[in-house]
N, CA, C and O atoms as a Tinker XYZ file with bonds, in Angstrom:
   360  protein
     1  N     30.836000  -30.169000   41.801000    73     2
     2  CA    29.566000  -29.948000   42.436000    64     1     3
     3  C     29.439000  -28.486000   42.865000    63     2     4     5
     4  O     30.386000  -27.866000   43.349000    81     3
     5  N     28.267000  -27.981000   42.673000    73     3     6
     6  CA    27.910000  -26.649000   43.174000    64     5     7
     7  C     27.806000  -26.191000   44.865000    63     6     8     9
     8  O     27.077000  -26.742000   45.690000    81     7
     9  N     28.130000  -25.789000   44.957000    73     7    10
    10  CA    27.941000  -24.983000   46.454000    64     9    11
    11  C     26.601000  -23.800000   46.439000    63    10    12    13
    12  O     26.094000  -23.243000   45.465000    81    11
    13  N     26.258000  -23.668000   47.947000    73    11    14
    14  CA    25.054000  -22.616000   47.775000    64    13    15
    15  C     26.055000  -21.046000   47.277000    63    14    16    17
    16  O     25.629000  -20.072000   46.656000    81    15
    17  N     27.412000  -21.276000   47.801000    73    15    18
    18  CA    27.299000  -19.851000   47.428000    64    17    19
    19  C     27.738000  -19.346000   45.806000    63    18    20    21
    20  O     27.700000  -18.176000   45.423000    81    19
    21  N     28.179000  -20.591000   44.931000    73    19    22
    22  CA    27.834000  -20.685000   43.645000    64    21    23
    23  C     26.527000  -20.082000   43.619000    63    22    24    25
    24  O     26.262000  -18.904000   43.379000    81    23
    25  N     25.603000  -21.189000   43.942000    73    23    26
    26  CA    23.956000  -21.064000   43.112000    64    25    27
    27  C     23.665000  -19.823000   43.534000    63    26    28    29
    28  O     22.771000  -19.336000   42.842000    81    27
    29  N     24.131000  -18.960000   44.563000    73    27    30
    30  CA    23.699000  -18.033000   45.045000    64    29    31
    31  C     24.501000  -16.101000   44.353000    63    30    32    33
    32  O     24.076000  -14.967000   44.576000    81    31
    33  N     25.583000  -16.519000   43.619000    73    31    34
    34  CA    25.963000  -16.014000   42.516000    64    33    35
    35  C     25.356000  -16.040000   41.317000    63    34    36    37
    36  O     25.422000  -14.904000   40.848000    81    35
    37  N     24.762000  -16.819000   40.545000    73    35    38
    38  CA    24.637000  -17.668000   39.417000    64    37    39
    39  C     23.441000  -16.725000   39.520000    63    38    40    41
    40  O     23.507000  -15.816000   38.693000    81    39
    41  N     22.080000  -16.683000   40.521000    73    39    42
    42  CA    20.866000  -16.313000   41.180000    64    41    43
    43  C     21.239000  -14.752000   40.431000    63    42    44    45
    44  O     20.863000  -14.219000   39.387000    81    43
    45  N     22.143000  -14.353000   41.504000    73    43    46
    46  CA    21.925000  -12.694000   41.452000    64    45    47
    47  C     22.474000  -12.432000   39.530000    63    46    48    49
    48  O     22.180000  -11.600000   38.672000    81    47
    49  N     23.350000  -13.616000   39.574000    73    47    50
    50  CA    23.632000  -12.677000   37.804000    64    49    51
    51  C     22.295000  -12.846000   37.156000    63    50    52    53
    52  O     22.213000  -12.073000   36.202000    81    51
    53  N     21.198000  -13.579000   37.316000    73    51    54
    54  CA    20.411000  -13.601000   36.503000    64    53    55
    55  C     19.543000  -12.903000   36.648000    63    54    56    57
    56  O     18.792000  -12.551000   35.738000    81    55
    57  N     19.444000  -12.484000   38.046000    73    55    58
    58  CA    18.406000  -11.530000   38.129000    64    57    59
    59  C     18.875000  -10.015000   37.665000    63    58    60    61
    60  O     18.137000   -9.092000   37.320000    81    59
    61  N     20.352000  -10.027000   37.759000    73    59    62
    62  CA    20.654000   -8.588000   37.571000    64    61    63
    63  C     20.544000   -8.791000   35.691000    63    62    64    65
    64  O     20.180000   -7.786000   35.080000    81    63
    65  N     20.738000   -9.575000   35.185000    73    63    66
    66  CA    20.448000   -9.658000   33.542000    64    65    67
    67  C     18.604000   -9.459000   33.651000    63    66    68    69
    68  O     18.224000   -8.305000   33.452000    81    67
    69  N     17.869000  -10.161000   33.850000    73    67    70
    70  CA    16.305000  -10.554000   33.852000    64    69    71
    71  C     16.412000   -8.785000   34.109000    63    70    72    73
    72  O     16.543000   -8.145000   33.066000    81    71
    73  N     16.374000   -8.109000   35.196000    73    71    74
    74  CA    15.893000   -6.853000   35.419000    64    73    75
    75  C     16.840000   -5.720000   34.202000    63    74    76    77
    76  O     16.151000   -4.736000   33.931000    81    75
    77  N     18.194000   -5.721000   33.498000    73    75    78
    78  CA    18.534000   -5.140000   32.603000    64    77    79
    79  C     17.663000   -5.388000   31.418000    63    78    80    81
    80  O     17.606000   -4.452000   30.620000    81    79
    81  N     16.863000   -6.629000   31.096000    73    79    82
    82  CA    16.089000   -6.518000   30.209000    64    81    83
    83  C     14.851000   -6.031000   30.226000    63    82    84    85
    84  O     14.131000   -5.818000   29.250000    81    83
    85  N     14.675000   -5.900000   31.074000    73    83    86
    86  CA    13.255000   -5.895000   31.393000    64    85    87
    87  C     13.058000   -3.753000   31.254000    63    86    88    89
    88  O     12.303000   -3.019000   30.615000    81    87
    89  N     14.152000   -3.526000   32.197000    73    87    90
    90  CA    14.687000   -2.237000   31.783000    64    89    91
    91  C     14.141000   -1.889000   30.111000    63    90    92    93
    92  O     13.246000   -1.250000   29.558000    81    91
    93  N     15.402000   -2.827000   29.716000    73    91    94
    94  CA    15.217000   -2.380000   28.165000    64    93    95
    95  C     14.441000   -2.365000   27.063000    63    94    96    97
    96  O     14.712000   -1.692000   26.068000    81    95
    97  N     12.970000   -3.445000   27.231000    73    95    98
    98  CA    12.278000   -3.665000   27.098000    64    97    99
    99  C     11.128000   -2.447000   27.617000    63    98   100   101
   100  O     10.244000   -2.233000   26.788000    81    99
   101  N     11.077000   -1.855000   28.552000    73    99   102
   102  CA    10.483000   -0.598000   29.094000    64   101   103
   103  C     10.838000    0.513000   28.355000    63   102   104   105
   104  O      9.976000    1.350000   28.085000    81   103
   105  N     12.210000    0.671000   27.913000    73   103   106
   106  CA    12.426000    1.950000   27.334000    64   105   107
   107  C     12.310000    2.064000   25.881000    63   106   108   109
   108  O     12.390000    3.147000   25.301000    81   107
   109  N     12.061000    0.576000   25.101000    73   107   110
   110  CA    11.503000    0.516000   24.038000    64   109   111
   111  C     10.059000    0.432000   23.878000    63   110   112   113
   112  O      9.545000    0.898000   22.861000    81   111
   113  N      9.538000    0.025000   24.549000    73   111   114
   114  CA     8.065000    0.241000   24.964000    64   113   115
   115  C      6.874000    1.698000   24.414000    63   114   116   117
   116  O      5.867000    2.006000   23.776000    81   115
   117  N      8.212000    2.253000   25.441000    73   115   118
   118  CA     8.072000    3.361000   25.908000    64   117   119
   119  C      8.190000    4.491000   24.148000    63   118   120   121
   120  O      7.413000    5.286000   23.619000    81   119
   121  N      9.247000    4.088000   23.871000    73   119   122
   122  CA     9.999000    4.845000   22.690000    64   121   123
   123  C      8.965000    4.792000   21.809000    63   122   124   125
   124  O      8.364000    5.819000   21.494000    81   123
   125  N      8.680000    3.716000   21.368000    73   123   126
   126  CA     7.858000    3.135000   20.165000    64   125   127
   127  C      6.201000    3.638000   20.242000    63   126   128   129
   128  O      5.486000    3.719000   19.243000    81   127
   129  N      5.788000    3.930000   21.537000    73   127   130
   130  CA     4.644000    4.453000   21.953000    64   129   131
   131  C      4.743000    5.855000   21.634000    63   130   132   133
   132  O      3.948000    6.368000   20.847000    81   131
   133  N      5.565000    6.438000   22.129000    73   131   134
   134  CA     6.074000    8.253000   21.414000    64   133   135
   135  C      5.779000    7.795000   20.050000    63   134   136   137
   136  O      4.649000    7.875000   19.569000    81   135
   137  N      7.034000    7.203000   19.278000    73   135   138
   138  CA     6.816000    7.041000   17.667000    64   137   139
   139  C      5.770000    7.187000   17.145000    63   138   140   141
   140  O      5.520000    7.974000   16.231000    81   139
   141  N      4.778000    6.173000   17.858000    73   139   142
   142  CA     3.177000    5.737000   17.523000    64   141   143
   143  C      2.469000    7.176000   17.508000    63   142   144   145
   144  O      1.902000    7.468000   16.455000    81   143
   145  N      2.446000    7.822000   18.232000    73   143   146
   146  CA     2.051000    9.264000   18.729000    64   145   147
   147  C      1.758000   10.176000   17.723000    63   146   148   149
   148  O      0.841000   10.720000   17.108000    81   147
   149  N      3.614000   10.041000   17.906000    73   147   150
   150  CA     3.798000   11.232000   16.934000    64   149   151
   151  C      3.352000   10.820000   15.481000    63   150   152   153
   152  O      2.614000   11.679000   14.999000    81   151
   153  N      3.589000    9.743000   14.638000    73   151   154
   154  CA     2.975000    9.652000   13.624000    64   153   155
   155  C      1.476000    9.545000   13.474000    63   154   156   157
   156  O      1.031000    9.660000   12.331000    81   155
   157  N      0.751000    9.367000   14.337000    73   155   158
   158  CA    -0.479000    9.385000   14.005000    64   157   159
   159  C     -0.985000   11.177000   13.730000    63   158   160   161
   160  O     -1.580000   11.504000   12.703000    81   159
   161  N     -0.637000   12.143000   14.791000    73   159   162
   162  CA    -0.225000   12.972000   14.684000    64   161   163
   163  C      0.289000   14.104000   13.533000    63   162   164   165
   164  O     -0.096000   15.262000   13.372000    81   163
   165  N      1.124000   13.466000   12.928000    73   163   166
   166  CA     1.600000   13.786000   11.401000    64   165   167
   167  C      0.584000   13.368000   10.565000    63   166   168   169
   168  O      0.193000   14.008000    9.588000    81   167
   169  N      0.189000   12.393000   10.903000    73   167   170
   170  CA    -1.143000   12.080000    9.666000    64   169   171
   171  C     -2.531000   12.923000    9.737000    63   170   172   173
   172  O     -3.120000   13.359000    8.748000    81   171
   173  N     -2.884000   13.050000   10.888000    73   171   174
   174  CA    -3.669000   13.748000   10.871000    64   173   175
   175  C     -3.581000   15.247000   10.322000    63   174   176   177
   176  O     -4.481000   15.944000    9.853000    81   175
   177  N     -2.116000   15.558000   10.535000    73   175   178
   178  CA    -2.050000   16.817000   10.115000    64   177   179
   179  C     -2.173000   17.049000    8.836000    63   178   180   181
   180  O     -2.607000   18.061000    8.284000    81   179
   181  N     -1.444000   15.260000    8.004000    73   179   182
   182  CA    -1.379000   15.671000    6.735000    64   181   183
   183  C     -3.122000   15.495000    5.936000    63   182   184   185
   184  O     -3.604000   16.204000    5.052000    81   183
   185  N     -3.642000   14.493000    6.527000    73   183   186
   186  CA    -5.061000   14.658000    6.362000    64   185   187
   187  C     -5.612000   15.830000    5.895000    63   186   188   189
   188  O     -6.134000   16.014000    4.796000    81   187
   189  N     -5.457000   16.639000    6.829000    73   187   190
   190  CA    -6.356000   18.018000    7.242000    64   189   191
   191  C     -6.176000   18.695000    5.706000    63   190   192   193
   192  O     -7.000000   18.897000    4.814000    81   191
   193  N     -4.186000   19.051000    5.835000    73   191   194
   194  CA    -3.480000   19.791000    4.717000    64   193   195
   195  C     -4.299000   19.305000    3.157000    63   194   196   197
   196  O     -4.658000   20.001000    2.208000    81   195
   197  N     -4.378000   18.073000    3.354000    73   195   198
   198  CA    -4.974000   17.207000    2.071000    64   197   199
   199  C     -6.274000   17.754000    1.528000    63   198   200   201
   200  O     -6.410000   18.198000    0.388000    81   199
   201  N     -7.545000   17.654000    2.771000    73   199   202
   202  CA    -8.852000   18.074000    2.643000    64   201   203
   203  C     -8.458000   19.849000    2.274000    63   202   204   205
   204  O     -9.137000   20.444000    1.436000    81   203
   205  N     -7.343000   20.525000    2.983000    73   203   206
   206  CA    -7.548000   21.802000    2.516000    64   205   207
   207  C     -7.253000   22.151000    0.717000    63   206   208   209
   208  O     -7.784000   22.985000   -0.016000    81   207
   209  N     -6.242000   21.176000    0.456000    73   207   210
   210  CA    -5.379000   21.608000   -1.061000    64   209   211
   211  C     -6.901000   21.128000   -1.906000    63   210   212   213
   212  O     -7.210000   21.815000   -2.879000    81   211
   213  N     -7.665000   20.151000   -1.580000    73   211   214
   214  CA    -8.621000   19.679000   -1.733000    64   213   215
   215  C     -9.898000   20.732000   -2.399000    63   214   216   217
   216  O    -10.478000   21.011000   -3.448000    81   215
   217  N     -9.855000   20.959000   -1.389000    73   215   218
   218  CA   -11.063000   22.569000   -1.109000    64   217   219
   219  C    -10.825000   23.577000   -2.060000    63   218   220   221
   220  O    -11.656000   23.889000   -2.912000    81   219
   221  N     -9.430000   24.229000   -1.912000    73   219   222
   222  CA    -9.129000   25.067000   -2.657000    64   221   223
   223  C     -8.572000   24.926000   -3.937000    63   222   224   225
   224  O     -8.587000   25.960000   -4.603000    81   223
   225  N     -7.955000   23.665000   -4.606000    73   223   226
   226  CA    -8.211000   23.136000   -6.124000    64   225   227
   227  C     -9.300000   23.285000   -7.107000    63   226   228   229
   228  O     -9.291000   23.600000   -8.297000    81   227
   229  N    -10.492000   22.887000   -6.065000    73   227   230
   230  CA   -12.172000   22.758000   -6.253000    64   229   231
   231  C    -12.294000   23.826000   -6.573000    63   230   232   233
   232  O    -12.545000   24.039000   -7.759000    81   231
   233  N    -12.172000   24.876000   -5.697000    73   231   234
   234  CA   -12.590000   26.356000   -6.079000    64   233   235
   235  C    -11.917000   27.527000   -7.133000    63   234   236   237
   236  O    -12.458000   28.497000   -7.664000    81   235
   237  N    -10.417000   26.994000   -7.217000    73   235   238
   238  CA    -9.793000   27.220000   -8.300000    64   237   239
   239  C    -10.742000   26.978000   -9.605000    63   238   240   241
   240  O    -11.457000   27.730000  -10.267000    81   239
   241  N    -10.422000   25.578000   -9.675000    73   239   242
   242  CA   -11.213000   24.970000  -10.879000    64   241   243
   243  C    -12.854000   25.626000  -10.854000    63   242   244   245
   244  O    -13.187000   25.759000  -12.032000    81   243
   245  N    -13.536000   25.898000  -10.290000    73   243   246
   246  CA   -14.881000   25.836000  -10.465000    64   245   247
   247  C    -14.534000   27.546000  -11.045000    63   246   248   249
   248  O    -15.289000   27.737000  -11.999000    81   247
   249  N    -13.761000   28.668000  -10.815000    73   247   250
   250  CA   -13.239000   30.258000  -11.119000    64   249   251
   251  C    -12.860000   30.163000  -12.323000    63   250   252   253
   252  O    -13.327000   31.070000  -13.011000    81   251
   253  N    -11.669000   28.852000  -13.335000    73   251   254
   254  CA   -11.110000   29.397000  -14.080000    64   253   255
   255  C    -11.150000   27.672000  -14.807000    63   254   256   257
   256  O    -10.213000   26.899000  -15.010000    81   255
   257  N    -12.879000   27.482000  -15.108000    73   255   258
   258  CA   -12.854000   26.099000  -15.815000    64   257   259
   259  C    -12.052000   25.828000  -17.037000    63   258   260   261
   260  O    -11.534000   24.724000  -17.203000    81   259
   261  N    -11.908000   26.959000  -18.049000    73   259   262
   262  CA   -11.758000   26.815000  -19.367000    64   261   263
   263  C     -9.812000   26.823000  -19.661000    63   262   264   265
   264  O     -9.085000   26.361000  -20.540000    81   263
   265  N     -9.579000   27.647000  -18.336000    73   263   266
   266  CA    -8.046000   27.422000  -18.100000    64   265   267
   267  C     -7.608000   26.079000  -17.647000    63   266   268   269
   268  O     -6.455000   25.735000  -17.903000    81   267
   269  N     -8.402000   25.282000  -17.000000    73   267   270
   270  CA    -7.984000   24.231000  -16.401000    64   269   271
   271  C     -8.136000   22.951000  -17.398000    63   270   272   273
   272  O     -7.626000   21.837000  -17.276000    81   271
   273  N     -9.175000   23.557000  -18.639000    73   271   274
   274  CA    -9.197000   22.262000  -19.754000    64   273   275
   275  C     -8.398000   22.496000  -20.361000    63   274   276   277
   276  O     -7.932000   21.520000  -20.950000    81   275
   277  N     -7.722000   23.837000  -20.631000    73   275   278
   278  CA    -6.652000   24.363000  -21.493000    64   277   279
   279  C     -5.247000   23.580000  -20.979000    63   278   280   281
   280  O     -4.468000   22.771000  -21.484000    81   279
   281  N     -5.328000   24.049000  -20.114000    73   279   282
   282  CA    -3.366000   23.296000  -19.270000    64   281   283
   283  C     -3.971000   21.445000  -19.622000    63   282   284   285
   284  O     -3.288000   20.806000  -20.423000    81   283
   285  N     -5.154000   20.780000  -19.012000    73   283   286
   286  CA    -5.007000   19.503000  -19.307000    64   285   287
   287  C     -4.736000   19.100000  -20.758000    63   286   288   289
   288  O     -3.819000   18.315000  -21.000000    81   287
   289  N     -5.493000   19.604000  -21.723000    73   287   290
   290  CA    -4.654000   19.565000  -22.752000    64   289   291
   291  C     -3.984000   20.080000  -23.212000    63   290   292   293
   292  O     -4.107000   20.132000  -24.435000    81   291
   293  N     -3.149000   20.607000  -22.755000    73   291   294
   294  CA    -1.540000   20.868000  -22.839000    64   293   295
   295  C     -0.907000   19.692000  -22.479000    63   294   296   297
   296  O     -0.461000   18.829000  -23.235000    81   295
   297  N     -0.901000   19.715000  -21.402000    73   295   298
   298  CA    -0.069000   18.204000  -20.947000    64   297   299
   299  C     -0.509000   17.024000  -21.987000    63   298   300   301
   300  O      0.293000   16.137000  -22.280000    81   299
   301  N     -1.786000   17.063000  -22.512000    73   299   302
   302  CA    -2.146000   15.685000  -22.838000    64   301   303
   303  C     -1.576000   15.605000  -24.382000    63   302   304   305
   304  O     -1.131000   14.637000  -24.998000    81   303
   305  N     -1.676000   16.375000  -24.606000    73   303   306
   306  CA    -0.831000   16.974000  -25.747000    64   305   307
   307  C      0.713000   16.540000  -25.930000    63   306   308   309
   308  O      1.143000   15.724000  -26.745000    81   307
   309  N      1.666000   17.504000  -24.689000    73   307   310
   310  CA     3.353000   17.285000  -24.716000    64   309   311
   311  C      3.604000   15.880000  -24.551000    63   310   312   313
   312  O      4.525000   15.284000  -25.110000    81   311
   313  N      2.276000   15.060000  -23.315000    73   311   314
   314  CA     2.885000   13.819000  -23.067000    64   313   315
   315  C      2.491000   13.082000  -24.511000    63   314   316   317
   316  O      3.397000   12.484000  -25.091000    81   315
   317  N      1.674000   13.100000  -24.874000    73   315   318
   318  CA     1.770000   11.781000  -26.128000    64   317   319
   319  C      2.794000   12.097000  -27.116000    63   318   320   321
   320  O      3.249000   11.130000  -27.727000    81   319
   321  N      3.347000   13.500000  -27.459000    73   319   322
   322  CA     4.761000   13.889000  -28.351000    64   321   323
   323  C      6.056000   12.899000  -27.650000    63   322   324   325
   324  O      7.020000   12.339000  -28.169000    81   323
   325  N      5.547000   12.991000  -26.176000    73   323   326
   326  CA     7.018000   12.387000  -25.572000    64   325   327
   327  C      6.774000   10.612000  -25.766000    63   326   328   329
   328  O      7.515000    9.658000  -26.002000    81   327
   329  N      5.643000   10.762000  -25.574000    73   327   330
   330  CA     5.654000    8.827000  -25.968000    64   329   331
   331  C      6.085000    8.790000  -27.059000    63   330   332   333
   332  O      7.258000    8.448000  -27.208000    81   331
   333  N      5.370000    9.092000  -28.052000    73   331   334
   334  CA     5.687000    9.148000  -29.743000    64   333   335
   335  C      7.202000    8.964000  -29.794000    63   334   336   337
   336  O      7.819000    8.137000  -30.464000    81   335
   337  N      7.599000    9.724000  -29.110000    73   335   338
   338  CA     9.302000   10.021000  -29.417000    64   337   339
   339  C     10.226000    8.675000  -29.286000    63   338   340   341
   340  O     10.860000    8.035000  -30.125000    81   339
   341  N     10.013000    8.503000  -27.732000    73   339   342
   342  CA    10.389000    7.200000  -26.872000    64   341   343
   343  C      9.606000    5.710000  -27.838000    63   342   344   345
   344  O      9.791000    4.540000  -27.500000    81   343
   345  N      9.052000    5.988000  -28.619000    73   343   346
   346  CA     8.352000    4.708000  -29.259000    64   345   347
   347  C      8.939000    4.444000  -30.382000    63   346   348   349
   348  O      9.302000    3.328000  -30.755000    81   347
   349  N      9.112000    6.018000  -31.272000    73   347   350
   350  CA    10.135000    5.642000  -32.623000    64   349   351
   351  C     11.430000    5.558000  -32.157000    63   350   352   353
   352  O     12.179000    5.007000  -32.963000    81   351
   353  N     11.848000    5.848000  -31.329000    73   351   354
   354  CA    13.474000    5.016000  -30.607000    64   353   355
   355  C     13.835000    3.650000  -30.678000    63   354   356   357
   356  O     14.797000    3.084000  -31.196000    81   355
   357  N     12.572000    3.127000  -29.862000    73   355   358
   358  CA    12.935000    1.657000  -29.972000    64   357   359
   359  C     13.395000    0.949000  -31.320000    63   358   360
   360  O     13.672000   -0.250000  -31.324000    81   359
């Protein structure tokens, strides 16, 4: 049979566990809210970076149209040699 000063042990361990979690639960809280932060943060930045490479692609291309059909077919060009290649392999 229990005694009060059992139950009265038993009491404080649980409260001293209940408040270590509760702790820990706060400092993840806490952590994960920074995380949240900061990545939104990063996105926005990368946003921005995006709309800029954006901008200035545009204006590239709109300066030097006939270069920019030239390199696409280039590529469109090397890549179907490289399929071709990879196809008579099989």
């Amino acid at each position: 049979m229990k005694t009060g000063n059992q139950d009265s042990r038993i009491d404080d361990v649980i409260a001293k566990a209940a408040s270590g979690v509760r702790g820990a639960v706060d400092k993840t809280a806490e952590a994960s809210h920074h995380a949240n932060q900061s990545i939104r943060k990063t996105a926005h930045q990368l946003h921005k970076k995006e709309q800029q490479w954006a901008k200035s692609s545009g204006a590239y291309i709109n300066r030097h149209p006939f270069l920019v059909v030239g390199c696409a077919v280039a590529a469109g060009f090397l890549l179907s040699k490289v399929l071709q290649r990879s196809e008579s392999d099989e």
